[in-house]
C-alpha positions in Angstrom: 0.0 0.0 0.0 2.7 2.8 1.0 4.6 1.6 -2.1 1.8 2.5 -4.3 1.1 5.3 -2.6 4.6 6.5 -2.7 4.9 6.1 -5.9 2.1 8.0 -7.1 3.1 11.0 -5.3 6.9 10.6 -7.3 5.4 10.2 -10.6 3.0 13.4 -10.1 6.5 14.8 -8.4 8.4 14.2 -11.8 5.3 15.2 -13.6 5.5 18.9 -12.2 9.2 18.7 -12.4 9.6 18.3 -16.1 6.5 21.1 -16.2 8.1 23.3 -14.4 11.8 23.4 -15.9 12.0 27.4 -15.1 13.2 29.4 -12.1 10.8 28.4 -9.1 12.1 30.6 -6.6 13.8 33.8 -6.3 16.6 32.4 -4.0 17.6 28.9 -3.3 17.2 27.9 -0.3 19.0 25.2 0.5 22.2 27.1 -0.4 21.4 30.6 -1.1 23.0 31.4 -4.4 21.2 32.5 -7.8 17.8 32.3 -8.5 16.6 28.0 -7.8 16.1 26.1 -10.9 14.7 22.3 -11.1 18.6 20.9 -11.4 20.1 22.7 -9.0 17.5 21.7 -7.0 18.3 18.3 -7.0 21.7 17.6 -8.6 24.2 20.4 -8.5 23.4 22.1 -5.2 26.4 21.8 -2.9 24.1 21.2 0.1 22.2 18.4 -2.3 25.5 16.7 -3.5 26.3 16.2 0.2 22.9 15.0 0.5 23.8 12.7 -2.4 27.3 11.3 -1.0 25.6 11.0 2.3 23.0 8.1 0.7 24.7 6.6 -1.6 28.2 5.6 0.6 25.2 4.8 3.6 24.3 2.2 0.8 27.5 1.1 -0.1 27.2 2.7 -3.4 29.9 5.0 -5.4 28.7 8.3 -5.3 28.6 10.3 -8.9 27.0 13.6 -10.0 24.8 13.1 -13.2 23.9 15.7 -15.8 20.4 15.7 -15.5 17.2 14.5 -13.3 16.5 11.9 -16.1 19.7 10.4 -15.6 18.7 9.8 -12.1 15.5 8.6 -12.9 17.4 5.7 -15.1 19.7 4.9 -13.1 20.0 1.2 -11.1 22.9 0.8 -9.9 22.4 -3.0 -9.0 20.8 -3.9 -12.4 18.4 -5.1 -10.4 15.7 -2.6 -10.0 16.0 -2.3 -6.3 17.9 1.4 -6.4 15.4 3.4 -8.3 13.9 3.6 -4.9 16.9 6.2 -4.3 16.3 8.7 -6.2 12.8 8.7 -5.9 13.0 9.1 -1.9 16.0 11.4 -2.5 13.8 14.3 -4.5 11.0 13.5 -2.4 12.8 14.6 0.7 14.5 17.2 -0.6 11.3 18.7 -2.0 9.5 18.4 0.5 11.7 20.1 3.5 12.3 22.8 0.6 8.2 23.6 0.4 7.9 23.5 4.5 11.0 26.1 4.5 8.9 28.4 1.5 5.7 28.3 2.9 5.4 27.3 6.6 9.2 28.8 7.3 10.4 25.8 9.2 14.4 25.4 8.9 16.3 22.7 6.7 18.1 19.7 8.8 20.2 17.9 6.3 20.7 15.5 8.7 17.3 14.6 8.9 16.7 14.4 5.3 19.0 12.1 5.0 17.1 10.0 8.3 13.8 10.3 6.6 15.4 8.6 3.0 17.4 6.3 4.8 14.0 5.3 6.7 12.1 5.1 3.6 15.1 2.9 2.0 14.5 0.2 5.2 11.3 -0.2 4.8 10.7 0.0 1.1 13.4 -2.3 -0.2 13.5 -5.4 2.3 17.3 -6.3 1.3 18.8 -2.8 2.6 
């Protein structure tokens, strides 16, 4: 059930992603600089890549920077199917944190973004 559910919120996540490929917010906040675009967002944001790093050696994975969100969205690192899961958590949480900051003004804990994904990642892929 939270599988499904899950991912139905990611695809309608991606869906407004690839909608919404312009500037979405006057500052970034998870960093600061320039004006917050979809890829910065998620990929080349130094707070993100630390986000990043901070998964993927938790899962025993190399970490690497990709071009582009689809890349993410391709990417299995197993061959296996089971790390899709990654990025899918890894937007989610980084969205959602970034929405509560915009509109509710609560602060960003990188630590416990990373905690919620890892959580997610335990109980979503029973291997982990």
């Amino acid at each position: 059930m939270y599988k499904d559910r899950f991912c139905n919120i990611y695809f309608i996540l991606v869906t407004i992603m690839f909608i919404y490929l312009h500037v979405l917010y006057n500052r970034y906040v998870l960093c600061g600089n320039g004006n917050e675009t979809i890829t910065h967002l998620f990929i080349h944001c130094n707070t993100v890549i630390h986000i990043w790093s901070m998964i993927l050696s938790s899962c025993r994975l190399n970490f690497r920077v990709f071009l582009s969100i689809e890349h993410y969205l391709r990417w299995d690192a197993s061959g296996e199917g089971t790390h899709i899961y990654i990025p899918m958590f890894t937007f989610w949480d980084i969205w959602k944190p970034r929405n509560h900051y915009i509109f509710r003004g609560v602060p960003i804990s990188v630590y416990r973004i990373c905690a919620k994904i890892l959580s997610w990642l335990e109980h979503m892929v029973p291997r982990w």
